[in-house]
Biopython code that builds the backbone (N, CA, C, O; Angstrom):
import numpy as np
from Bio.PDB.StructureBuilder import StructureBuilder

atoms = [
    (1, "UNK", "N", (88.583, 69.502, 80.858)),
    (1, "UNK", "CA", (87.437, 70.300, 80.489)),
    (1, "UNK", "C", (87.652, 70.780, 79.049)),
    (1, "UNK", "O", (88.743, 71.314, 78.852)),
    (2, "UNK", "N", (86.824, 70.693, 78.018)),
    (2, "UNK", "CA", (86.557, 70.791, 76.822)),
    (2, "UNK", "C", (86.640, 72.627, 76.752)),
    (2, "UNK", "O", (86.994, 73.312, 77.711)),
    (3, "UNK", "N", (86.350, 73.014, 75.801)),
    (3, "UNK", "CA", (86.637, 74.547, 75.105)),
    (3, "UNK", "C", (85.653, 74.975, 75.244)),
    (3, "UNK", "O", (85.567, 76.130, 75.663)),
    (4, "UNK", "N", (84.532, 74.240, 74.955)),
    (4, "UNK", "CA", (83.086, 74.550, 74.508)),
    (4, "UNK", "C", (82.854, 74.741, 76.185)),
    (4, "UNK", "O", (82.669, 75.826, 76.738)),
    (5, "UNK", "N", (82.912, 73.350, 76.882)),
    (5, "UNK", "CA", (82.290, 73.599, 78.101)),
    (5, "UNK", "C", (82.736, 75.202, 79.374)),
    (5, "UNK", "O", (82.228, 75.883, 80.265)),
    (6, "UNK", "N", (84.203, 75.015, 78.464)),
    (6, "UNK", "CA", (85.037, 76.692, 79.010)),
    (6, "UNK", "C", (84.491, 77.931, 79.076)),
    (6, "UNK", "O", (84.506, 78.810, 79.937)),
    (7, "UNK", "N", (83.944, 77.818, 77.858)),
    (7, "UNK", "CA", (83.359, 79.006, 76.933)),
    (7, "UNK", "C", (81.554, 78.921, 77.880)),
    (7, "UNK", "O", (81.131, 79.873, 78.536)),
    (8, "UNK", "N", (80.923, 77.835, 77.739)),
    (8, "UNK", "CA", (79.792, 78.102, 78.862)),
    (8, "UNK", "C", (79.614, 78.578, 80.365)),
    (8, "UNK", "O", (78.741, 79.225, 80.944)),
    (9, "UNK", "N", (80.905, 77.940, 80.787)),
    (9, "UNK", "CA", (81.309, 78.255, 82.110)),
    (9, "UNK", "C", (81.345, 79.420, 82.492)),
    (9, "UNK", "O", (80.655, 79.809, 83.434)),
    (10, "UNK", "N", (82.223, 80.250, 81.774)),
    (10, "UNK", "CA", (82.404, 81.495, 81.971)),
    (10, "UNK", "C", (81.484, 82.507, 81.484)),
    (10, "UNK", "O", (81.360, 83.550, 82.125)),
    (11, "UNK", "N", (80.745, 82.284, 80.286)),
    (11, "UNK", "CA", (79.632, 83.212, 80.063)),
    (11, "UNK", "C", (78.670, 82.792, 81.370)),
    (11, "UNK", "O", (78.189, 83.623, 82.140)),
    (12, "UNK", "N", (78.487, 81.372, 81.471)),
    (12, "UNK", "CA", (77.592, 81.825, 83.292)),
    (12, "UNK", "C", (78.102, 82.509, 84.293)),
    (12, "UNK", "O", (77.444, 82.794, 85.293)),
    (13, "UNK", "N", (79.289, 82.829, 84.123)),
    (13, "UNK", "CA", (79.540, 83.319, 85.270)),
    (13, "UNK", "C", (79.061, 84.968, 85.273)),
    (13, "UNK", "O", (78.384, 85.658, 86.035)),
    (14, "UNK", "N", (79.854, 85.225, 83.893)),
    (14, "UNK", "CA", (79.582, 86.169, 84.075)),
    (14, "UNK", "C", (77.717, 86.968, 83.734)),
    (14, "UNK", "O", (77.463, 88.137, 84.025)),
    (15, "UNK", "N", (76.817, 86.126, 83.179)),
    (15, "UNK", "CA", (75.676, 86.472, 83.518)),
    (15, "UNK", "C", (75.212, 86.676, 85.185)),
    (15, "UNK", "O", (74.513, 87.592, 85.618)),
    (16, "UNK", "N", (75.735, 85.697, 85.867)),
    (16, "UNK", "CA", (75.555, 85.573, 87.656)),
    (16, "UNK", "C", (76.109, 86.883, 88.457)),
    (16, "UNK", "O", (75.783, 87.369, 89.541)),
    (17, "UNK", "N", (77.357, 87.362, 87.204)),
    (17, "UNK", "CA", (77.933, 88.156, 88.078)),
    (17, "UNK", "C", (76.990, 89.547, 87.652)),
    (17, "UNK", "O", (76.218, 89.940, 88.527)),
    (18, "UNK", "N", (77.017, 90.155, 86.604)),
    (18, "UNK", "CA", (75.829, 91.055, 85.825)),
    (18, "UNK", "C", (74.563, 90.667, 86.916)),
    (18, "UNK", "O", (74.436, 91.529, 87.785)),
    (19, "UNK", "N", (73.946, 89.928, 86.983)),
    (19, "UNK", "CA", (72.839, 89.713, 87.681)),
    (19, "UNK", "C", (72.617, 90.290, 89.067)),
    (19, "UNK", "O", (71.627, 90.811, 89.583)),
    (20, "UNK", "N", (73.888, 90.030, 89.528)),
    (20, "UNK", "CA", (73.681, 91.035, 91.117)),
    (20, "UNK", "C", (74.397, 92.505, 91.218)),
    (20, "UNK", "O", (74.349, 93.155, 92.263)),
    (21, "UNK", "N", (74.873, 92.838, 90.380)),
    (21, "UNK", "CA", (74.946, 94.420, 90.078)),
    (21, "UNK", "C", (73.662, 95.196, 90.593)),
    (21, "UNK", "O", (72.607, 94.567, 90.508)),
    (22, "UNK", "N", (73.616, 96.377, 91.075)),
    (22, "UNK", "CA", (72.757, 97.088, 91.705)),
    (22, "UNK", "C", (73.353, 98.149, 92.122)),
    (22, "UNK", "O", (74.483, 98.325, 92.577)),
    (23, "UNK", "N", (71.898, 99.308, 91.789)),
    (23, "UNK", "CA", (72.591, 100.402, 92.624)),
    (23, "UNK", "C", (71.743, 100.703, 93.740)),
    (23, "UNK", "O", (70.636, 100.196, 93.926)),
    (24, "UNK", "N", (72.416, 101.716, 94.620)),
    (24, "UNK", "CA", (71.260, 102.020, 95.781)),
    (24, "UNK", "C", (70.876, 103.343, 95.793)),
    (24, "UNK", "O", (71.645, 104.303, 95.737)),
    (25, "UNK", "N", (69.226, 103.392, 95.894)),
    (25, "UNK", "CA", (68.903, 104.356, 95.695)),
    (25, "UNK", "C", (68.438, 104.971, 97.442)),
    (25, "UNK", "O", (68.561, 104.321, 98.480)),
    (26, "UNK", "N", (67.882, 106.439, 97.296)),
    (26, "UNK", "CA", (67.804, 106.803, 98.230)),
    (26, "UNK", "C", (66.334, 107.061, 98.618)),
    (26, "UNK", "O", (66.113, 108.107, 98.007)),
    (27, "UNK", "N", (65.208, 106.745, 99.257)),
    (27, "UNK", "CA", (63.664, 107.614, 99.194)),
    (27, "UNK", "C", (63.477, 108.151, 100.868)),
    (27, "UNK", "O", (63.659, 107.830, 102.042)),
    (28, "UNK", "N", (63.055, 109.036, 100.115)),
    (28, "UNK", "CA", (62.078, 109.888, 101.747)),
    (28, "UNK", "C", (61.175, 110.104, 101.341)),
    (28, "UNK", "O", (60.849, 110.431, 100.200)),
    (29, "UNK", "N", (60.630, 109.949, 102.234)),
    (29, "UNK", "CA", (58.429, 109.835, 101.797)),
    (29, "UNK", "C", (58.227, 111.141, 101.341)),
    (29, "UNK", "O", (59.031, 111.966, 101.777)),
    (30, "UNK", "N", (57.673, 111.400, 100.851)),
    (30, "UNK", "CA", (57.870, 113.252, 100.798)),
    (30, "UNK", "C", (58.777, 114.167, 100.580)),
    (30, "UNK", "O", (58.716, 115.377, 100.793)),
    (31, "UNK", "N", (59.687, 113.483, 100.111)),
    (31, "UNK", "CA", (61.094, 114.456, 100.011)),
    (31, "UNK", "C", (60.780, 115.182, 98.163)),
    (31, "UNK", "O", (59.776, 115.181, 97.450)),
    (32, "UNK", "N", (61.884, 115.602, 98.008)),
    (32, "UNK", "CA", (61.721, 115.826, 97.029)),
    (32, "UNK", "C", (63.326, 115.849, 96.255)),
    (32, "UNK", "O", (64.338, 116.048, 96.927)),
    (33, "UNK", "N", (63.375, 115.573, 94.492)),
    (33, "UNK", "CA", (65.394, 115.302, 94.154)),
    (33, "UNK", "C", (66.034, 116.875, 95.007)),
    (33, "UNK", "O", (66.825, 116.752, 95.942)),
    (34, "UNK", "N", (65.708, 117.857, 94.678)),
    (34, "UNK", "CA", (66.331, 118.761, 95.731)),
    (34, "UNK", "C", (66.738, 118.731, 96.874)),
    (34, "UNK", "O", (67.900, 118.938, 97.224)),
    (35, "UNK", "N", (65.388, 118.347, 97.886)),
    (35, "UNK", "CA", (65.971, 117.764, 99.250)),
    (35, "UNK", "C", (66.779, 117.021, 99.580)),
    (35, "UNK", "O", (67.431, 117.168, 100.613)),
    (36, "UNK", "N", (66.954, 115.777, 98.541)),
    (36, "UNK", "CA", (67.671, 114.406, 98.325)),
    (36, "UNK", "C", (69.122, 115.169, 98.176)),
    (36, "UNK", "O", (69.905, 115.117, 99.124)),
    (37, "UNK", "N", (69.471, 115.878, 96.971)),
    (37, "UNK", "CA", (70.247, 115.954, 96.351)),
    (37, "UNK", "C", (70.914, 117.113, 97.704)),
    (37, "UNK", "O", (72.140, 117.004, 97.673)),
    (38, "UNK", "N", (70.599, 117.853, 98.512)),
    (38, "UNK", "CA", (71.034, 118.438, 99.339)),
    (38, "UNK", "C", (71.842, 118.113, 100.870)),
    (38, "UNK", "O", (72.901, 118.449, 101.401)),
    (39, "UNK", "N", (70.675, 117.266, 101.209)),
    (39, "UNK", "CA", (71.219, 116.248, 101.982)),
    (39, "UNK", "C", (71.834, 115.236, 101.853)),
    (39, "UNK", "O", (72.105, 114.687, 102.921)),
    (40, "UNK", "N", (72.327, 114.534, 100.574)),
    (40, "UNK", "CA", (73.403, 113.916, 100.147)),
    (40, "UNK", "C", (74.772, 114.444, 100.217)),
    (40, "UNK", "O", (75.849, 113.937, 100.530)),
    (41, "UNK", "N", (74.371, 115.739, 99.792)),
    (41, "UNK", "CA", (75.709, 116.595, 99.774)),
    (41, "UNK", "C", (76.381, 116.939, 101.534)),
    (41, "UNK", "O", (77.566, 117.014, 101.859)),
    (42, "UNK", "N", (75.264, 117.079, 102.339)),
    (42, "UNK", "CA", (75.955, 117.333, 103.413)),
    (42, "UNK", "C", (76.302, 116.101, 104.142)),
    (42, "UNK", "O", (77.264, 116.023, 104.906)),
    (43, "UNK", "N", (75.501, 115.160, 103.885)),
    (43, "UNK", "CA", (75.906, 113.783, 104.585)),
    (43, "UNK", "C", (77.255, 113.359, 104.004)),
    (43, "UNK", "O", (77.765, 112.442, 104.647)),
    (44, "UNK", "N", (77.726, 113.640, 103.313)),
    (44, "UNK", "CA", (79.283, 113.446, 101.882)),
    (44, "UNK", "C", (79.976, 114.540, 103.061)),
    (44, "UNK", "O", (80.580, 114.043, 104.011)),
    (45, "UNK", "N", (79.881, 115.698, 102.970)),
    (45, "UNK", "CA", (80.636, 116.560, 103.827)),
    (45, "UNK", "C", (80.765, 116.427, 105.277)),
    (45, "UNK", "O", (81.774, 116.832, 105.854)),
    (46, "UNK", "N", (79.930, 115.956, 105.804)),
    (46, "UNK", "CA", (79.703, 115.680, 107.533)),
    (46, "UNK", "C", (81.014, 114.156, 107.291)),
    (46, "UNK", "O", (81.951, 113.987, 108.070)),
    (47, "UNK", "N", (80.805, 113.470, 106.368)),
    (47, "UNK", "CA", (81.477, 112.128, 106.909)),
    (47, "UNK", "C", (82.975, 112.612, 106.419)),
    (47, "UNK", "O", (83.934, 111.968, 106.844)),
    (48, "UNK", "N", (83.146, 113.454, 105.754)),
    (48, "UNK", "CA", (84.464, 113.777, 104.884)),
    (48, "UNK", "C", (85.340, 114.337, 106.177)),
    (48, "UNK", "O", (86.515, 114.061, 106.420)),
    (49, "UNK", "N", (84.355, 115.298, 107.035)),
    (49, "UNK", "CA", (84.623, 116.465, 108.240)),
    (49, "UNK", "C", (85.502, 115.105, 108.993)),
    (49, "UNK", "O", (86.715, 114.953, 108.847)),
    (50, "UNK", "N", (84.826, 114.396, 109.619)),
    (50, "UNK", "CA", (84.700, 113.482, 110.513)),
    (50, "UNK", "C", (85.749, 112.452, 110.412)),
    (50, "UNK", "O", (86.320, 111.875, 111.338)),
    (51, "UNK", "N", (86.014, 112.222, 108.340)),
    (51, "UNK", "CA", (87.279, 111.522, 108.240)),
    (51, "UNK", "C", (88.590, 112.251, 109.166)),
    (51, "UNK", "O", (89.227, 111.877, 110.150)),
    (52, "UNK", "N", (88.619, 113.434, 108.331)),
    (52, "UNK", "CA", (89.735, 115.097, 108.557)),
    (52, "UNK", "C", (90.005, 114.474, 109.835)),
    (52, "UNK", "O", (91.172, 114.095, 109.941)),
    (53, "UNK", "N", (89.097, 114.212, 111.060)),
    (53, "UNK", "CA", (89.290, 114.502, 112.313)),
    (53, "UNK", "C", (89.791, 113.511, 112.685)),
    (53, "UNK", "O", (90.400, 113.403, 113.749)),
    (54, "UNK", "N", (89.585, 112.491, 111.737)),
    (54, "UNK", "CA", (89.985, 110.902, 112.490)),
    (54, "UNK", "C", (91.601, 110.789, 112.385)),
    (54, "UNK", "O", (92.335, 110.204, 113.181)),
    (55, "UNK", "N", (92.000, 111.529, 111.145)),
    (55, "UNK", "CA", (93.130, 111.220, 110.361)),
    (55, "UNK", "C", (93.949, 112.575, 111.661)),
    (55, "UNK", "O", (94.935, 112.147, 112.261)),
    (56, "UNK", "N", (93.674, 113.492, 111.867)),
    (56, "UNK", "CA", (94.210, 114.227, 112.536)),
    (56, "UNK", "C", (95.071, 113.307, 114.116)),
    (56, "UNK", "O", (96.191, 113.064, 114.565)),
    (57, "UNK", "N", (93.790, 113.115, 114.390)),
    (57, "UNK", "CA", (94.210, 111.865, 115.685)),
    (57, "UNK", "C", (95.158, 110.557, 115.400)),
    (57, "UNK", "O", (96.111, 110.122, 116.047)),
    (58, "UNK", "N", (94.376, 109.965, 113.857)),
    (58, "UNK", "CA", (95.573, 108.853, 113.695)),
    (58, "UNK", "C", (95.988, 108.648, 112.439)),
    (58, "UNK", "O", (95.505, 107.912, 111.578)),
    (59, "UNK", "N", (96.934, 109.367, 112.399)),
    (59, "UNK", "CA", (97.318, 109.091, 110.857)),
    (59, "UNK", "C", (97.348, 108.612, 109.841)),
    (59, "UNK", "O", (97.953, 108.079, 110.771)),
    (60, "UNK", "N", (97.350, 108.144, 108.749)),
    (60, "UNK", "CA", (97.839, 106.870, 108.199)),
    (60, "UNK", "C", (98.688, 106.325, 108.472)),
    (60, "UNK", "O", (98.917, 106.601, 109.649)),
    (61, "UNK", "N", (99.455, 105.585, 108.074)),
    (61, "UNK", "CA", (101.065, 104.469, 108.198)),
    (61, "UNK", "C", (101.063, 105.353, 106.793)),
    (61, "UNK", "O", (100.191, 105.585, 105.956)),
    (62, "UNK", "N", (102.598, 105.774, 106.950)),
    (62, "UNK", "CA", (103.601, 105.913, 105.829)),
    (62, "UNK", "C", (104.618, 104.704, 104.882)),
    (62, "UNK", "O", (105.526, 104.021, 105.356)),
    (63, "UNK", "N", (104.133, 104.711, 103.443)),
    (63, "UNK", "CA", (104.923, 103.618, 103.129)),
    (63, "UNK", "C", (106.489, 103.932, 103.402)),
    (63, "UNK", "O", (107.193, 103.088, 102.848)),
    (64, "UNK", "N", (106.991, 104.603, 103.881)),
    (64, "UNK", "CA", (108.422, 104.606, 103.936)),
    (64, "UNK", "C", (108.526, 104.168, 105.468)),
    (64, "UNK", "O", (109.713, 104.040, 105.769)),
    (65, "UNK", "N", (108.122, 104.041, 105.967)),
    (65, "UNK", "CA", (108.314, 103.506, 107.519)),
    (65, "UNK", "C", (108.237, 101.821, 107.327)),
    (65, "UNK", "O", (107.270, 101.182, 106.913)),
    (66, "UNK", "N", (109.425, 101.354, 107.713)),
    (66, "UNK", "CA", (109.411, 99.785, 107.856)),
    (66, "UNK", "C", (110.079, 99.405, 106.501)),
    (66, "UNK", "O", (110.897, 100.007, 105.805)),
    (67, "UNK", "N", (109.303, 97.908, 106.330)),
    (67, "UNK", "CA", (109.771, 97.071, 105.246)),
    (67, "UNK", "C", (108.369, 97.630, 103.923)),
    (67, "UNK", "O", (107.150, 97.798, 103.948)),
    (68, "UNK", "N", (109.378, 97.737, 103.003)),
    (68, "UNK", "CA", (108.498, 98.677, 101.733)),
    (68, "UNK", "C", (107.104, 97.261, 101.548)),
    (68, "UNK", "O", (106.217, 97.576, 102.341)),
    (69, "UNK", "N", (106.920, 96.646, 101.203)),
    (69, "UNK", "CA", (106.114, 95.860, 101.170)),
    (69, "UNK", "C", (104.840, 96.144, 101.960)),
    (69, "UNK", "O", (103.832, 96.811, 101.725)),
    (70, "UNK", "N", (105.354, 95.211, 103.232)),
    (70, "UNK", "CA", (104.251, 95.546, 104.941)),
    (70, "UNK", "C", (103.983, 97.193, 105.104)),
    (70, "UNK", "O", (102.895, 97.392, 105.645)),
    (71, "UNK", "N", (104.369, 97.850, 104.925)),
    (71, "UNK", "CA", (104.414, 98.942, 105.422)),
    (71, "UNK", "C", (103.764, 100.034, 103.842)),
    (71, "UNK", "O", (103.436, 101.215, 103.954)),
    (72, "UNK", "N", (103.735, 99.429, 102.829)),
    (72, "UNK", "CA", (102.231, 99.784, 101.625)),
    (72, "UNK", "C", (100.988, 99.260, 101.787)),
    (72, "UNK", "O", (99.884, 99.750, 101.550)),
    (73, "UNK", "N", (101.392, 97.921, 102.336)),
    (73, "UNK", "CA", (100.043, 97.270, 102.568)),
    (73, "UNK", "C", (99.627, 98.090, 104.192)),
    (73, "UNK", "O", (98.632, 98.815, 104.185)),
    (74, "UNK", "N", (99.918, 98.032, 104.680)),
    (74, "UNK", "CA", (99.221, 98.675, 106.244)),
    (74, "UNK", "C", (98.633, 99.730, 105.663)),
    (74, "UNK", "O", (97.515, 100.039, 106.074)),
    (75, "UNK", "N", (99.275, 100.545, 104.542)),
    (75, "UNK", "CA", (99.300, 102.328, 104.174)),
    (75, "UNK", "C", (97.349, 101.968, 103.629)),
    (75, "UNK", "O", (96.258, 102.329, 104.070)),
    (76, "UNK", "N", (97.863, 100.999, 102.362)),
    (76, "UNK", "CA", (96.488, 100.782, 101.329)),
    (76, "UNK", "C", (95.274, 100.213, 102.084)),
    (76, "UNK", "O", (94.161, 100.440, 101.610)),
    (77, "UNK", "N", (95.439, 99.138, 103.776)),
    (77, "UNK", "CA", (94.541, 98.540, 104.458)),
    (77, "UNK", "C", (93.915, 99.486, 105.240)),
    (77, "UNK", "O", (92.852, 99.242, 105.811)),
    (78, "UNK", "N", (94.606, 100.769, 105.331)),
    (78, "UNK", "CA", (94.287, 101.664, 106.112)),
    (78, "UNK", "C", (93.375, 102.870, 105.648)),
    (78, "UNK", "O", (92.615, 103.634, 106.243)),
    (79, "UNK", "N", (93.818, 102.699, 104.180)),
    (79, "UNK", "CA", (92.727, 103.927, 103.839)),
    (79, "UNK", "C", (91.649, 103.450, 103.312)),
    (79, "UNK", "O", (90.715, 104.174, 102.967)),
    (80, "UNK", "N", (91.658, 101.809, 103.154)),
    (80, "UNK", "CA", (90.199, 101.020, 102.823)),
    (80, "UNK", "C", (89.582, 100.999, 103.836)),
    (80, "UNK", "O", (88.394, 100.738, 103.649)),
    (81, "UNK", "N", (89.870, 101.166, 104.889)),
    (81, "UNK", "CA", (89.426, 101.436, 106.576)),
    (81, "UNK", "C", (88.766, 102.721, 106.779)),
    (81, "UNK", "O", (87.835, 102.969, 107.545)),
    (82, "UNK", "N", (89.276, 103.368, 106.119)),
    (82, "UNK", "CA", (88.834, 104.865, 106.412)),
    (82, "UNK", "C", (88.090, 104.882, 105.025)),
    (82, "UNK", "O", (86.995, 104.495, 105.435)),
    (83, "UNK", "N", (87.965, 105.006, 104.071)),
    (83, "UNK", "CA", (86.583, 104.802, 102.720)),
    (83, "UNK", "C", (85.209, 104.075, 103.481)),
    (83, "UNK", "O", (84.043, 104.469, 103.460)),
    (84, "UNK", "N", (85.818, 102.821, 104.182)),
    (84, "UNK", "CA", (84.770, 102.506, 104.690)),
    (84, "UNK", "C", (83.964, 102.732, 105.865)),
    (84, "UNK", "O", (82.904, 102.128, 106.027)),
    (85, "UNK", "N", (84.407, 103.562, 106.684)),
    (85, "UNK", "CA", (84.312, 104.582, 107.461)),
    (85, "UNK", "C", (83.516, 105.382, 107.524)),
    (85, "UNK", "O", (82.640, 105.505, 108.380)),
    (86, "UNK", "N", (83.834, 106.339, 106.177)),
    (86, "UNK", "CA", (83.340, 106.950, 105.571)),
    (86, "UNK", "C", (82.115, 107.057, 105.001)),
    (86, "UNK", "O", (81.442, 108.087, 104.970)),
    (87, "UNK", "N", (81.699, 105.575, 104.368)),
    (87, "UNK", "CA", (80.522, 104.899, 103.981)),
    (87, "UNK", "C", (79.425, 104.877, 104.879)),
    (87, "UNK", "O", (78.267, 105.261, 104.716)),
    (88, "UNK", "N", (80.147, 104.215, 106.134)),
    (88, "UNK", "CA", (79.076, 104.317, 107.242)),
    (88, "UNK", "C", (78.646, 105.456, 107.881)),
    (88, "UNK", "O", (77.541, 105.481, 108.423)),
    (89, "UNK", "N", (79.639, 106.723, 107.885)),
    (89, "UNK", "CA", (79.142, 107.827, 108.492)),
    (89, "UNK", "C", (78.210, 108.551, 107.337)),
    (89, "UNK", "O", (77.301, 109.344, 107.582)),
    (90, "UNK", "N", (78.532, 108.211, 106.326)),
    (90, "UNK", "CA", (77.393, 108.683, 104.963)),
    (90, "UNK", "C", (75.977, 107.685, 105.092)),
    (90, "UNK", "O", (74.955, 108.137, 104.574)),
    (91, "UNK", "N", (75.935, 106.892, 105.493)),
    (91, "UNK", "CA", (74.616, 105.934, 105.443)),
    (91, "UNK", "C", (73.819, 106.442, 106.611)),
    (91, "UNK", "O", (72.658, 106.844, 106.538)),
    (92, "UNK", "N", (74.752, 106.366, 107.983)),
    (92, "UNK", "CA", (74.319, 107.018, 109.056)),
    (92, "UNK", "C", (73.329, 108.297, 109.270)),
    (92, "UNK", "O", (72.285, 108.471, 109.900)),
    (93, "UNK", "N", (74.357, 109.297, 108.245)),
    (93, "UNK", "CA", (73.490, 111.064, 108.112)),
    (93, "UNK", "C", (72.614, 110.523, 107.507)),
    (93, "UNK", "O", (71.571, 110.664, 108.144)),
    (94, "UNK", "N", (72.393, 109.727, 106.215)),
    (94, "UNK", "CA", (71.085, 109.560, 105.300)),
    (94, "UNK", "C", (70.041, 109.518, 106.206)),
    (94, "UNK", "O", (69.230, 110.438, 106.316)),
    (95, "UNK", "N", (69.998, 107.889, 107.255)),
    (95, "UNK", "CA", (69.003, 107.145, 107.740)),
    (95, "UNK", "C", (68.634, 108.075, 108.952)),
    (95, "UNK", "O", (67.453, 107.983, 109.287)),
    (96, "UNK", "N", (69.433, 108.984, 109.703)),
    (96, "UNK", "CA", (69.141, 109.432, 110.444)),
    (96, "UNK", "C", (68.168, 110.932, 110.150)),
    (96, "UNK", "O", (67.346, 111.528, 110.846)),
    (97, "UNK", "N", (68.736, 111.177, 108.745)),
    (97, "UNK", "CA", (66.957, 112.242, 108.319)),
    (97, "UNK", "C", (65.871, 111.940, 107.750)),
    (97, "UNK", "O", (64.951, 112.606, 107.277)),
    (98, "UNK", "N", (66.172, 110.392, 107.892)),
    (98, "UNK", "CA", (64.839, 109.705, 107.701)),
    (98, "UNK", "C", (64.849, 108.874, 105.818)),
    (98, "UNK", "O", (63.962, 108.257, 105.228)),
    (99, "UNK", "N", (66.036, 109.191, 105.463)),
    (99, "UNK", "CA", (66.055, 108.217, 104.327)),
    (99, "UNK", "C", (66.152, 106.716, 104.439)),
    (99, "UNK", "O", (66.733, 106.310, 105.446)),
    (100, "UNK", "N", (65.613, 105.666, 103.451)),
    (100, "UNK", "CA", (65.823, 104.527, 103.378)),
    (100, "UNK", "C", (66.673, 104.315, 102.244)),
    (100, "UNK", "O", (66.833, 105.097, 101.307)),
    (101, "UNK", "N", (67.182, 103.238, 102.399)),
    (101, "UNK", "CA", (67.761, 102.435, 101.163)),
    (101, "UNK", "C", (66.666, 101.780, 100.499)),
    (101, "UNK", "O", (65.696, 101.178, 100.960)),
    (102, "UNK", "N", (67.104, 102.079, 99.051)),
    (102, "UNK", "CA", (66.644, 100.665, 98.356)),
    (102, "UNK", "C", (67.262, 100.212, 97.101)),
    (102, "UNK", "O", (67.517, 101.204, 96.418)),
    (103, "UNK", "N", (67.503, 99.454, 96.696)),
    (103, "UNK", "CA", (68.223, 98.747, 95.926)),
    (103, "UNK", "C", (67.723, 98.250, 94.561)),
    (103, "UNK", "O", (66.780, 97.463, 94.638)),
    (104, "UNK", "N", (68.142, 98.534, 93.384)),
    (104, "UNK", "CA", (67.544, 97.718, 92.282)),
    (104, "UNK", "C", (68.768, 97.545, 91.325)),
    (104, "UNK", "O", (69.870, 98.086, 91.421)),
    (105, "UNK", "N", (68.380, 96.784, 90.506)),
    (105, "UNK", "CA", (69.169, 96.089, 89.445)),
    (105, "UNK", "C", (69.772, 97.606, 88.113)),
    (105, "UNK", "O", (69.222, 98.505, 87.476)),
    (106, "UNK", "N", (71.014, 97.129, 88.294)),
    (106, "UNK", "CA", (71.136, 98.042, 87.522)),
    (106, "UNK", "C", (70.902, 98.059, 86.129)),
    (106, "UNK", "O", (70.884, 99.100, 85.472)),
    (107, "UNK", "N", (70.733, 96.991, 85.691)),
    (107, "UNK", "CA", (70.282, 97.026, 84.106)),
    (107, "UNK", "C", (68.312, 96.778, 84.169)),
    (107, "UNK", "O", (67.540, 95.990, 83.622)),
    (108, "UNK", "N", (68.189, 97.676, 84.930)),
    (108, "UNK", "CA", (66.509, 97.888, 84.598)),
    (108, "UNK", "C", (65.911, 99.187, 84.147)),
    (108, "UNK", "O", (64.702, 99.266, 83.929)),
]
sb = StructureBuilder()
sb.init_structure("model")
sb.init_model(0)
sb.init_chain("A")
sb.init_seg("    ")
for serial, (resi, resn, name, xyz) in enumerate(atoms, 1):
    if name == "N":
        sb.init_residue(resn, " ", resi, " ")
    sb.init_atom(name, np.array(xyz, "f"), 0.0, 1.0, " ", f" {name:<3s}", serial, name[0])
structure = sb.get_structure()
């Protein structure tokens, strides 16, 4: 593969990759940024509560337990487990006071 064709390759890519960037926004028919901005905050705190409680019951894995390696990775797989967790109990409070998602491009 040539330099030139290198150099195209990768600027497509990275236009493809730019291209699906997005953020998500939040609407309630009638709401208003106050309401939004309120109930964001408690849906953030309800799922944060809910982490507290999970972690109470099951801990993380400690990297010093085991072989240092396996036993960082269980630590780091575990709290991407619980972020994402987290995510869902935050999407959950949204949709359940009646917010939707919606999604747009972030360079608009």
């Amino acid at each position: 593969m040539t330099t030139q064709s290198l150099k195209f390759l990768c600027a497509g890519a990275l236009v493809l990759g730019l291209g699906a960037c997005s953020v998500t926004e939040w609407t309630l028919p009638g709401g208003s940024e106050d309401q939004l901005a309120f109930d964001r905050q408690e849906c953030r705190s309800l799922a944060r509560r809910e982490a507290d409680r999970i972690l109470k019951r099951q801990p993380l894995p400690q990297p010093d337990a085991g072989p240092l390696i396996g036993s960082e990775y269980d630590a780091a797989m575990a709290r991407y487990d619980l972020s994402r967790q987290i995510d869902r109990m935050f999407v959950s409070c949204m949709e359940n006071r009646g917010y939707r998602r919606s999604s747009r491009s972030l360079f608009d």
